[in-house]
LUMVEXDREN-976141 format. One record per residue: residue in one letter; residue number from 1; x, y, z of N, C-alpha, C in turn. Coordinates in steps of 0.001 Angstrom, whole numbers, plus 500000, padded with zeros to 6 digits. Example, Ala and Ser with C-alpha at 12.3 -4.5 7.8 and 13.67 -1.06 7.14 Angstrom:
# residues 2
(pt a,1,(513190,494310,507800),(512300,495500,507800),(513200,496700,507800))
(pt s,2,(512850,497750,507080),(513670,498940,507140),(512900,500030,507870))
***
This chain:
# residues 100
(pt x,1,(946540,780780,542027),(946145,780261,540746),(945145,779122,540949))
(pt x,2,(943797,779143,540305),(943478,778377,540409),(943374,777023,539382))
(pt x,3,(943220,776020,539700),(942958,774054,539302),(942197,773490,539164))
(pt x,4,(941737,772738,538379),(940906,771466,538696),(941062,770664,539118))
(pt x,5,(940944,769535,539892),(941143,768878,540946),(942202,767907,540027))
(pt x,6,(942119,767302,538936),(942521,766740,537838),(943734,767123,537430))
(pt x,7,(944202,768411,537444),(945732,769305,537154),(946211,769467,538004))
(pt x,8,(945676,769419,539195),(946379,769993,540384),(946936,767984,540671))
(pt x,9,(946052,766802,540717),(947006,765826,540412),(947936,765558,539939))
(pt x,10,(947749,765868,538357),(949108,765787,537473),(950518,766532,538083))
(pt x,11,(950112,767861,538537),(950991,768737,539219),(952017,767954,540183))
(pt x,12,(950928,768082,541372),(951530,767429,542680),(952119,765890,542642))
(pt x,13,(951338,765050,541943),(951615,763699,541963),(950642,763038,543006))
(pt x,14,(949822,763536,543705),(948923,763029,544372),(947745,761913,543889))
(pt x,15,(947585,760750,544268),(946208,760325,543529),(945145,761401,543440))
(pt x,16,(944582,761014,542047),(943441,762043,541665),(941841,761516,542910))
(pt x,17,(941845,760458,543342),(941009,759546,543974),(941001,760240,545696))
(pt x,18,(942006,760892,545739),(942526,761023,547169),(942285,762669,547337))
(pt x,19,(941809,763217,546028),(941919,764553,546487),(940398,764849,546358))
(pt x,20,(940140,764154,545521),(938204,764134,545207),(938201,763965,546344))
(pt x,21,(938008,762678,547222),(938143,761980,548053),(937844,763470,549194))
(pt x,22,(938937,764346,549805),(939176,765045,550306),(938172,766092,550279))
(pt x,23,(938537,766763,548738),(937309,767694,548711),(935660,767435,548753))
(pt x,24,(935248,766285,548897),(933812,765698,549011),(933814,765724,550595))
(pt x,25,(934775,765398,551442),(935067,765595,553031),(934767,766983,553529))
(pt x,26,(935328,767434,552732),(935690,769026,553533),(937356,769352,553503))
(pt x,27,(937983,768241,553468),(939125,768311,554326),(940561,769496,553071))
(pt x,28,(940069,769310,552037),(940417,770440,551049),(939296,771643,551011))
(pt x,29,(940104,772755,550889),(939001,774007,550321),(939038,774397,548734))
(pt x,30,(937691,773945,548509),(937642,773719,547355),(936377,774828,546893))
(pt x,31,(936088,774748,545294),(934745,775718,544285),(934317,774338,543799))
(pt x,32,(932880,774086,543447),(932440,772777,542539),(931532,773797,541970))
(pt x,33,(932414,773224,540470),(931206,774348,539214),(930821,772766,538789))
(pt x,34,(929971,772709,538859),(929085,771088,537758),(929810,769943,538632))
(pt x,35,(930293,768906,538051),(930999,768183,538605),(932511,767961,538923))
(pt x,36,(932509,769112,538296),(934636,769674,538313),(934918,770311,540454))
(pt x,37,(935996,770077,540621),(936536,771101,541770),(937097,771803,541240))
(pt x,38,(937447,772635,542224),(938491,773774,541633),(938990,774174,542969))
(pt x,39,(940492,774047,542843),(941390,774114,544337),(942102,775811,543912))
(pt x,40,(942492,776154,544795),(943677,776814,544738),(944626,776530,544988))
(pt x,41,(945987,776544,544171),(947115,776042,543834),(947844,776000,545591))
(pt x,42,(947932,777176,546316),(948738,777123,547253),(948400,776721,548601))
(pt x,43,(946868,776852,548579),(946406,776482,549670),(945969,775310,549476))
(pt x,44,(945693,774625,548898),(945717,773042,548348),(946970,772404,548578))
(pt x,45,(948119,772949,548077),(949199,772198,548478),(949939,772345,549770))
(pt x,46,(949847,773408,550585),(949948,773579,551899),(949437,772044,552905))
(pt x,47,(947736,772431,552384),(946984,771034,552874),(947599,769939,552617))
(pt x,48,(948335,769769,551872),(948589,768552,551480),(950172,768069,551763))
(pt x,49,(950729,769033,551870),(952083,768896,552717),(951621,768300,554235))
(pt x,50,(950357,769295,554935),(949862,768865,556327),(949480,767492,556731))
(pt x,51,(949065,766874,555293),(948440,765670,555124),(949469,764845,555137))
(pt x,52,(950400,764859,554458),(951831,763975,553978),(952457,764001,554936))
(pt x,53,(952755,764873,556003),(953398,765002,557543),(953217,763957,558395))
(pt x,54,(951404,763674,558385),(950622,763009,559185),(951012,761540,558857))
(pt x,55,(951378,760832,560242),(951386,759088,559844),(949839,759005,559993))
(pt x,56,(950058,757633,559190),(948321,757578,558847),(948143,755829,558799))
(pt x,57,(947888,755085,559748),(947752,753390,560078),(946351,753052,559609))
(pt x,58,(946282,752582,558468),(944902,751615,558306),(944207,750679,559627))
(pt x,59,(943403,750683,559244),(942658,749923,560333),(942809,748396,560585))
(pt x,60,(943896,747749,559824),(944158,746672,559918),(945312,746795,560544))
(pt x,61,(946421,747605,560126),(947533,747847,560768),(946965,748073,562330))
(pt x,62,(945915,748867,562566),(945334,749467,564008),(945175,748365,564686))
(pt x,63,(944148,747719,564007),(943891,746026,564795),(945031,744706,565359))
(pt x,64,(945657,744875,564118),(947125,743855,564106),(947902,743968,565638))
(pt x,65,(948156,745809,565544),(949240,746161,566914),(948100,745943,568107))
(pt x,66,(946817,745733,568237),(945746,745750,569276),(945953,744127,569905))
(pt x,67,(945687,743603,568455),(945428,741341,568672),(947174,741379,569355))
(pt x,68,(947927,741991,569089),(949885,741121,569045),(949648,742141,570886))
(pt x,69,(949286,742896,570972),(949388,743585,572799),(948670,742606,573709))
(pt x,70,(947363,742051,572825),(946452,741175,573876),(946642,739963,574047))
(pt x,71,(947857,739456,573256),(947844,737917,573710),(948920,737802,574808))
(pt x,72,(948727,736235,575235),(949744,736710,576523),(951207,736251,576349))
(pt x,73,(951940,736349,576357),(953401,735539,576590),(953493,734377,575602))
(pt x,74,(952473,733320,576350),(952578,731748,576478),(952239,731266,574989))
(pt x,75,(951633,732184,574342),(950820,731652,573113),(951346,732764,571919))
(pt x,76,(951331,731992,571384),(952237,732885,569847),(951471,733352,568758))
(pt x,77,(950416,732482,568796),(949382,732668,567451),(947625,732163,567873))
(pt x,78,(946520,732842,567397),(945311,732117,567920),(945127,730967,567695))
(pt x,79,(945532,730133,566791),(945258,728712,566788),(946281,727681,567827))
(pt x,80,(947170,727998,568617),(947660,728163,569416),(947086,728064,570661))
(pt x,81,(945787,729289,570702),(945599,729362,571804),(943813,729057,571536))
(pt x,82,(943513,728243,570354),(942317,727484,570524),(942879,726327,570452))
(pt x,83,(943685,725534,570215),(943901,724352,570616),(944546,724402,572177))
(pt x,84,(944893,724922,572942),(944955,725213,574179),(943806,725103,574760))
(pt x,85,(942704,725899,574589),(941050,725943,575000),(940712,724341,574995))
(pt x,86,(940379,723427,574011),(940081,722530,573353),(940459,721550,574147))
(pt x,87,(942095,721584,574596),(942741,720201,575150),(942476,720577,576668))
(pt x,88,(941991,721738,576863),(941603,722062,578546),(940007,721538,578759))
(pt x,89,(939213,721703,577530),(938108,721455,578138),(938002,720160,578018))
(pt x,90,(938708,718959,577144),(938460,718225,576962),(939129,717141,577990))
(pt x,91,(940133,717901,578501),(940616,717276,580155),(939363,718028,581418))
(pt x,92,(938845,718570,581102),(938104,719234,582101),(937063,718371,581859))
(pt x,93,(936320,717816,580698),(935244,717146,580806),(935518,715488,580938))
(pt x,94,(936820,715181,580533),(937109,713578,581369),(937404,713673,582559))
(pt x,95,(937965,714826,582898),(938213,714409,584808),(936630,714578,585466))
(pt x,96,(935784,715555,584837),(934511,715724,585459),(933296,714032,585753))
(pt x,97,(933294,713127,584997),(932713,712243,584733),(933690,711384,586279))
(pt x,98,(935186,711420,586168),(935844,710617,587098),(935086,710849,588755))
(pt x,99,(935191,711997,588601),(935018,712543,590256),(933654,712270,590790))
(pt x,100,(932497,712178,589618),(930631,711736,590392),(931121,710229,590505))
***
């Protein structure tokens, strides 16, 4: 049976944003008469079961688990570990003046 991208939302419960979204990708198989889609009912929702399966991490979530792997032990948070930097160079540049 076929949908408009618009009914087949109401249907499924899917954002309407997410399936446009999709069919402008490729990632739905879709008909575009004018500016309408047009899905087919079963193979649209197949896709979309495949889709809903999939964990799916924003790119902030991606970054977050990347910054919390790269810090080391000793330091808990970056400001942490720029005031660490700061009180090193600033002992590094009074002992430097001692030693000429």
């Amino acid at each position: 049976m076929k949908l408009t991208a618009k009914d087949f939302a109401a249907k499924t419960g899917f954002p309407l944003k997410l399936i446009r979204r999709m069919c402008r990708t490729g990632q739905l198989e879709h008909w575009q008469i004018g500016r309408v889609y047009w899905l087919d009912e079963h193979k649209a929702a197949a896709t979309m079961e495949l889709y809903k399966a999939t964990p799916i991490y924003t790119p902030k979530e991606q970054d977050r688990c990347r910054i919390i792997k790269r810090l080391p032990d000793k330091f808990t948070s970056r400001t942490e570990r720029l005031k660490n930097l700061i009180k090193n160079k600033n002992a590094a540049s009074v002992a430097a003046p001692a030693a000429k």
